[in-house]
C-alpha positions as CSV (number, residue, x, y, z in Angstrom):
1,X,99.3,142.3,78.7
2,X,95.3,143.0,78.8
3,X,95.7,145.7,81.7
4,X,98.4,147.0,80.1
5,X,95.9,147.1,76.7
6,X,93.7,149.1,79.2
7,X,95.7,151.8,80.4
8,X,96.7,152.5,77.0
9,X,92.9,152.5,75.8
10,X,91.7,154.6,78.9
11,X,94.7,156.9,80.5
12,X,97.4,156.5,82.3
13,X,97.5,156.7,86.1
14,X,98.2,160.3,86.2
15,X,94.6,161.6,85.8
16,X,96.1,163.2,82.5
17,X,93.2,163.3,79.9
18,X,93.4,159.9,77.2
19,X,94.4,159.6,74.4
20,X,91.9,156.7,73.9
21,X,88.8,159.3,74.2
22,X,90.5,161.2,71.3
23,X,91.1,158.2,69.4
24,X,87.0,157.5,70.5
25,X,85.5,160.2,69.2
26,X,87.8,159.7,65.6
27,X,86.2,156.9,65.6
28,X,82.2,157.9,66.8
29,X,81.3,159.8,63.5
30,X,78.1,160.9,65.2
31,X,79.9,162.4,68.5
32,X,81.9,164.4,66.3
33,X,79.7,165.8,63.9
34,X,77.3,166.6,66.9
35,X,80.4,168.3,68.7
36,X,80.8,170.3,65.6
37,X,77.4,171.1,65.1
38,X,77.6,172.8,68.7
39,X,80.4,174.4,68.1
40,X,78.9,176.2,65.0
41,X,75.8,176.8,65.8
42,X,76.7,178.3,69.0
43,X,79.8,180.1,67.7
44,X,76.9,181.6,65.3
45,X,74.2,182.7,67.9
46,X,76.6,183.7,70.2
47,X,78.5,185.8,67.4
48,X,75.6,187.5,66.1
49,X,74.8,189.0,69.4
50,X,78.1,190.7,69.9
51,X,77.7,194.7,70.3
52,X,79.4,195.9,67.4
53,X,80.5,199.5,67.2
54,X,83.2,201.9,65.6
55,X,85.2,202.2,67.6
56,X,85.4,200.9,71.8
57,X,83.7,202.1,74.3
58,X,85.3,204.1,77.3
59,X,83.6,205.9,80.5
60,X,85.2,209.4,80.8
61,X,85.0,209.0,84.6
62,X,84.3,213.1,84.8
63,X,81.7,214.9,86.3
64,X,80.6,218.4,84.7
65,X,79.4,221.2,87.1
66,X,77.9,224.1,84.8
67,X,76.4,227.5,86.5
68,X,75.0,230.2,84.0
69,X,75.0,233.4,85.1
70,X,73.2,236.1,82.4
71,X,75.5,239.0,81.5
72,X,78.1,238.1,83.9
73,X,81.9,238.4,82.9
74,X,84.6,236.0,82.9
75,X,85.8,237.6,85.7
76,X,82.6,238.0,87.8
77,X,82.0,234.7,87.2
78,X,85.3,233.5,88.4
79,X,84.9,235.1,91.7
80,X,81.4,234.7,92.5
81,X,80.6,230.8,91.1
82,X,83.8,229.4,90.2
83,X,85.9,229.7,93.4
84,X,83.3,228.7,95.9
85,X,82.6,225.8,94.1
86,X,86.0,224.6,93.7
87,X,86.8,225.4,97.1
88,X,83.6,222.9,98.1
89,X,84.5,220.3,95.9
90,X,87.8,219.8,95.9
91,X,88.4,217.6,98.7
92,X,85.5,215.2,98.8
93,X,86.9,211.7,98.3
94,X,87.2,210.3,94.7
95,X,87.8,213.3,93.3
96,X,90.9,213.4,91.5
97,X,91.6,216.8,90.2
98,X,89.5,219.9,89.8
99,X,89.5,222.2,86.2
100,X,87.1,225.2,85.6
101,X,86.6,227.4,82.7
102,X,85.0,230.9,83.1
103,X,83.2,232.3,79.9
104,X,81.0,234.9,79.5
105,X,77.3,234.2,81.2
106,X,78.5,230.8,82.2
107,X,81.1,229.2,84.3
108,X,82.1,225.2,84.0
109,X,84.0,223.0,86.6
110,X,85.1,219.3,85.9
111,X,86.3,217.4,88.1
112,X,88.3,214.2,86.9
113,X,87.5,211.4,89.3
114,X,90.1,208.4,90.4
115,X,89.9,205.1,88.9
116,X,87.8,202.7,90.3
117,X,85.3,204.8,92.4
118,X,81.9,204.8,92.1
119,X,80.6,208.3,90.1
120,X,77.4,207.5,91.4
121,X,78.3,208.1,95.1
122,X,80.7,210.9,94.0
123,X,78.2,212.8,92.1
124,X,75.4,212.7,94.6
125,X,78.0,213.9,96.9
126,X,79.2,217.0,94.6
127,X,74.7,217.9,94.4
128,X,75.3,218.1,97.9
129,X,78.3,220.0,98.2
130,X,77.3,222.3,95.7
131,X,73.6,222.7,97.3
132,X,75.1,223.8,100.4
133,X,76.8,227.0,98.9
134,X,75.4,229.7,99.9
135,X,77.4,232.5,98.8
136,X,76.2,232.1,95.0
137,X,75.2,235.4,93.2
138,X,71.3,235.9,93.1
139,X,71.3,236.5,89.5
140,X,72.8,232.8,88.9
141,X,70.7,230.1,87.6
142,X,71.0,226.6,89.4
143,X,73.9,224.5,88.7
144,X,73.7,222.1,86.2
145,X,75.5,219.0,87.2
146,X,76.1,215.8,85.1
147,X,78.2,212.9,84.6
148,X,79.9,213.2,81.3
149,X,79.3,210.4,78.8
150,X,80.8,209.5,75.7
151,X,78.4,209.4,73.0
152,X,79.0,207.3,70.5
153,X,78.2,209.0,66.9
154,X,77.7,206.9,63.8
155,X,76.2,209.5,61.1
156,X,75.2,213.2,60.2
157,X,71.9,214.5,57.8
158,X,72.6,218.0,57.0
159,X,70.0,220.6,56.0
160,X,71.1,223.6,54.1
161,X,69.5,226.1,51.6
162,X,69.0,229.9,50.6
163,X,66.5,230.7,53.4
164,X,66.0,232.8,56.6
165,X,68.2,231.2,59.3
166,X,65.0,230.9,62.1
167,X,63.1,229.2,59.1
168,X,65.7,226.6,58.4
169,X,66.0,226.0,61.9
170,X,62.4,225.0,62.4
171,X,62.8,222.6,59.3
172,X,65.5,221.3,60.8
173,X,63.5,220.9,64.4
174,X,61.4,219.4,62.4
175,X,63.3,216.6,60.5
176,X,64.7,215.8,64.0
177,X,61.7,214.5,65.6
178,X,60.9,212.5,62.3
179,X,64.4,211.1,62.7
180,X,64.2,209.8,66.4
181,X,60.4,208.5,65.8
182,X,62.2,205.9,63.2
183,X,62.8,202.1,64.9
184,X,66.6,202.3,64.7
185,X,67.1,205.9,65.9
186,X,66.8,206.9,69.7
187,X,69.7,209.5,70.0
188,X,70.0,212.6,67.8
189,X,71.0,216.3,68.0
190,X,70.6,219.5,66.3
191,X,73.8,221.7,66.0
192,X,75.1,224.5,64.0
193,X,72.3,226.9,64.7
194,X,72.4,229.3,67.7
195,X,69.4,228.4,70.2
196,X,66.2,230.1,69.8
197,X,65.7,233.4,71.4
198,X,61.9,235.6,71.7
199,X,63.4,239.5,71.1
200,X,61.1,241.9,73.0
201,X,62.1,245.8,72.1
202,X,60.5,248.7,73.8
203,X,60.7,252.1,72.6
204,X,61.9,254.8,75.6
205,X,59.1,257.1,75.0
206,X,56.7,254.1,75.4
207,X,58.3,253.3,79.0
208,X,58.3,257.3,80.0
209,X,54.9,257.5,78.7
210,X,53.6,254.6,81.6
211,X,56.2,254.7,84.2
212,X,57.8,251.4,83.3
213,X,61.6,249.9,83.8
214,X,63.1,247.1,81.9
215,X,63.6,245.5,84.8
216,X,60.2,245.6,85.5
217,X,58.8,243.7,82.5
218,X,61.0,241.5,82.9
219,X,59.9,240.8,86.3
220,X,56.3,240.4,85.0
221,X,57.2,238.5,82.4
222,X,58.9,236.2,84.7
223,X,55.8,236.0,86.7
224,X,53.3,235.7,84.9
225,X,55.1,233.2,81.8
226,X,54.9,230.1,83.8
227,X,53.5,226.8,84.2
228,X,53.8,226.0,87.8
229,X,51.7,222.9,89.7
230,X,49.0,224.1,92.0
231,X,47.8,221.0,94.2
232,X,44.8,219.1,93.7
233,X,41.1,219.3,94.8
234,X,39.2,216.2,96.5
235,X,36.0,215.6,95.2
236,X,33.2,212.9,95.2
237,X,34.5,211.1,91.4
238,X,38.3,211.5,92.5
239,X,41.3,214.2,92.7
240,X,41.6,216.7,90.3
241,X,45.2,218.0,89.6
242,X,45.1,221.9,89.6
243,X,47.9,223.5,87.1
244,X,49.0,227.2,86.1
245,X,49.5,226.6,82.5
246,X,50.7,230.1,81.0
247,X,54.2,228.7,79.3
248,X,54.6,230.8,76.5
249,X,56.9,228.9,73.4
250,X,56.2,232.0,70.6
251,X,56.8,235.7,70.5
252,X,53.2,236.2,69.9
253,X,51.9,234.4,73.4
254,X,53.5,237.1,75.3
255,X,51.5,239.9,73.2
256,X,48.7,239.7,75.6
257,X,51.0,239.9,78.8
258,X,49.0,243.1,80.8
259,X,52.3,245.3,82.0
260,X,50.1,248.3,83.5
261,X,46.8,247.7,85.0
262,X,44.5,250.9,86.1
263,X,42.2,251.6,88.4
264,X,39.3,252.3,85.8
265,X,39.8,248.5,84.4
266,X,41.9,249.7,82.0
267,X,45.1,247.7,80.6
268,X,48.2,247.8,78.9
269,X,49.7,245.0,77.0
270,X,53.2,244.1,76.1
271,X,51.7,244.1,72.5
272,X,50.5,247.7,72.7
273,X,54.1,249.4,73.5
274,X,56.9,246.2,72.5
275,X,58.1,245.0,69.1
276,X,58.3,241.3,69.6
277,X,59.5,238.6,67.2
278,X,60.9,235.1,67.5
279,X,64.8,235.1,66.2
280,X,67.9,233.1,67.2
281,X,70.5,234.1,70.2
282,X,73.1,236.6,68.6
283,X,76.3,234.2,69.0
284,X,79.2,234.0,66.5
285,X,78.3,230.4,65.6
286,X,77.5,230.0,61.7
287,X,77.5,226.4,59.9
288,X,77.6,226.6,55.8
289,X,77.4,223.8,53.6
290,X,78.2,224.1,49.8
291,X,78.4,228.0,50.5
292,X,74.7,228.0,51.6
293,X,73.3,228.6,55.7
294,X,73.3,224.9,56.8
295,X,72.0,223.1,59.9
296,X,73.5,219.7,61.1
297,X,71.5,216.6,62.9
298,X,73.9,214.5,64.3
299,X,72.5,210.9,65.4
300,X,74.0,208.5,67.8
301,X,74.5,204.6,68.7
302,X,72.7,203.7,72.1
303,X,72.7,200.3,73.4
304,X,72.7,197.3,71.3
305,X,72.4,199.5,68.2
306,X,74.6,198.7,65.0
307,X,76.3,201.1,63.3
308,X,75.3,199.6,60.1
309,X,71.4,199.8,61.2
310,X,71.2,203.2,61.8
311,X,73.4,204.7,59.1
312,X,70.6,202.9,56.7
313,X,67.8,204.4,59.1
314,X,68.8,207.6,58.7
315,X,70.2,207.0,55.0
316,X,66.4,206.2,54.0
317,X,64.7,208.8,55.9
318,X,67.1,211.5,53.6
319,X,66.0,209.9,51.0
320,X,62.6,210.3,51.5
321,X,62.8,213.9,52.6
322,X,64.5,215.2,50.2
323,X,61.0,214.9,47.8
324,X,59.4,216.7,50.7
325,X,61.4,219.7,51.9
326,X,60.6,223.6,50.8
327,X,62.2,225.3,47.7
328,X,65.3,225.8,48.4
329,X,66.5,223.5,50.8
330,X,68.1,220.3,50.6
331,X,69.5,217.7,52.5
332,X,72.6,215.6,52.8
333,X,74.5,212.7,54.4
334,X,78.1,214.0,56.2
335,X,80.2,211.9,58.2
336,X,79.0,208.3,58.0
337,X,81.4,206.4,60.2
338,X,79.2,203.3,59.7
339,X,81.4,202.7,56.2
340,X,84.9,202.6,58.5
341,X,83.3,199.6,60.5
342,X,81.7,198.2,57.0
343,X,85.3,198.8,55.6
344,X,87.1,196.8,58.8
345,X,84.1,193.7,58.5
346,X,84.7,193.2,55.0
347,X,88.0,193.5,55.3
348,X,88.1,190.7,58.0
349,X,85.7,188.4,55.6
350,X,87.8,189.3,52.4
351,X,91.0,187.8,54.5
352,X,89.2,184.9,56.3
353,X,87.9,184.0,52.8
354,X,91.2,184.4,51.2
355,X,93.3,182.5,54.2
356,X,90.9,179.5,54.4
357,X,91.3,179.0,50.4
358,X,95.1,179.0,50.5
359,X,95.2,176.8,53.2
360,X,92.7,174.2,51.5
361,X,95.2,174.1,48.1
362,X,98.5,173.9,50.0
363,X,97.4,171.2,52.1
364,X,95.8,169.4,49.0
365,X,99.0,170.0,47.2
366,X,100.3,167.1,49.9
367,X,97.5,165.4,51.3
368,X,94.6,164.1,50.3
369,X,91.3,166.2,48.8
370,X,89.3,165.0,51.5
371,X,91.6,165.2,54.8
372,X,93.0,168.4,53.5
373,X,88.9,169.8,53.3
374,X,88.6,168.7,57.0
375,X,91.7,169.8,58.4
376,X,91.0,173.8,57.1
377,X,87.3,173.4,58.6
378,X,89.0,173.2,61.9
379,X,89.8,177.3,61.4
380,X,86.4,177.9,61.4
381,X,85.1,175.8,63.6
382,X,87.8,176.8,66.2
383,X,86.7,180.7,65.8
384,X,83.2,179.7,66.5
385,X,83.9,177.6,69.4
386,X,85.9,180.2,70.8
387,X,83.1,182.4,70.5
388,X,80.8,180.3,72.2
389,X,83.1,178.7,75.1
């Protein structure tokens, strides 16, 4: 009669876990309310430090290849980029399939790689593949390749106002750099505008009148607007580092460019015979906001970034620049897609809220106040321990 006592107090001979330990623990106040204290304090820590975000996150697995080629056509660029690198590409292993678009000046090629390989390894093979073409027009700038990432946007600050396009650009430049030197913002972009673009005109009579080409300035201007690394000199205190720094950012840096030098010491300037001016690249692109020439700043999640965080980043920084902007211009908040993930929280919260509270007045409608209380705290504390186990 003991042993059987026993086995009923400890387990059967199965190995199957006892009942007695659960009946132990009902009966061990302090072993339960630590276990629970573990389970919510855990379930708490371990909760806060989930990555929360909009909506999930998802690797394209694509690989963008893009060659611009000035004042090519679609065409030209088909047949001199677009084919040859498709043709080198194609069968390297982990490439799936193979797409390219020919615009004007530019040509793009993606290529879709199969699940489960390593884009790493297949883009370092594509840079080689594509660095051992050789049959590339001269006039095409080097490719550009990447491997395409899904950027995860959260919120938009728009700038808009009656003023000179270029102008609101550099306003907009501006803002953008204030933005990304804020603690909770470290991705943002400036869209909407066409790039900027340094306009150098010179009159026909003025290229007669010195025996000059276009082509030619252009060729000095490409040699001489530079900034190019030149070695370094040994000396006694250390190395110095010996640089050509003649990058040229403004239209009125290349005023002094000398395009014709003479014998006597004499020299003419790109100032003297050119109309230069800073402007924006003639593209159809256009962005209007309330009717007026706007410019957007769109700003991103990275990492362990909340939505919720840098939504009230950026919402402050509006704030505050909107006292400090020109005549004229204001700014805005558009797209915040930190309220659909503040909707979806406190929609969960409302329901948990709502769920635990009917649960706590049916079961007191049959049980007792105090077993019924203990019984709902299980929902909770199960959630939590979930979390943390």
């Amino acid at each position: 009669m003991m042993a059987r006592k026993f086995r009923a107090a400890a387990g059967d001979s199965s190995g199957k876990p006892a009942r007695g330990a659960i009946a132990w623990m009902a009966h061990n106040p302090v072993a339960s309310n630590l276990a629970m204290a573990v389970l919510l304090i855990g379930g708490v820590v371990v909760g806060s430090q989930v990555k929360q975000e909009v909506f999930p996150e998802f690797e394209l697995d694509m690989v963008s290849i893009t060659v611009p080629y000035p004042g090519a056509s679609p065409s030209e660029v088909e047949q001199g980029v677009l084919l040859a690198i498709e043709e080198a590409i194609r069968g390297l292993d982990g490439i799936k399939r193979v797409t390219a678009v020919a615009r004007e000046s530019v040509g793009s090629v993606t290529a879709e790689l199969i699940l489960g390989s390593d884009p790493d390894r297949v883009v370092s093979d594509i840079r080689n593949a594509v660095d051992r073409v050789s049959s590339l027009p001269g006039d095409a700038e080097r490719p550009i390749i990447s491997l395409l990432a899904n950027r995860r946007e959260v919120i938009s600050a728009v700038l808009y106002g009656d003023m000179p396009l270029t102008d609101l650009r550099r306003v907009g430049d501006t803002a953008r750099e204030e933005l990304l030197t804020l603690p909770g913002v470290t991705q943002a972009d400036l869209i909407g505008v066409p790039r900027p673009e340094i306009a150098i005109e010179v009159p026909r009579d003025q290229l007669r009148a010195h025996g000059l080409t276009l082509q030619g300035i252009a060729q000095i201007i490409g040699r001489t607007a530079v900034e190019l690394p030149g070695g370094g000199i040994k000396t006694a205190a250390g190395e110095l580092l010996v640089r050509t720094a003649e990058r040229r950012d403004k239209g009125q840096d290349y005023a002094g460019i000398a395009v014709v030098s003479r014998k006597d010491g004499t020299r003419v300037r790109l100032g003297d015979i050119a109309q230069i001016r800073d402007g924006l690249a003639d593209t159809d692109e256009a962005s209007y906001f309330d009717g007026k020439p706007a410019v957007m700043i769109k700003v991103y999640r990275v990492g362990d970034q909340t939505p919720i965080a840098v939504a009230e980043a950026v919402k402050g920084y509006v704030e505050a620049k909107s006292l400090l902007l020109p005549p004229g211009v204001s700014i805005a908040i558009w797209r915040d897609r930190s309220e659909i993930y503040r909707d979806r929280i406190d929609l969960l919260m409302r329901n948990a809220r709502l769920g635990l509270i009917l649960v706590m007045v049916t079961l007191g409608l049959f049980l007792e106040i105090r077993l019924a209380f203990w019984v709902t705290m299980g929902i909770p504390i199960s959630f939590l321990g979930s979390l943390l186990l």
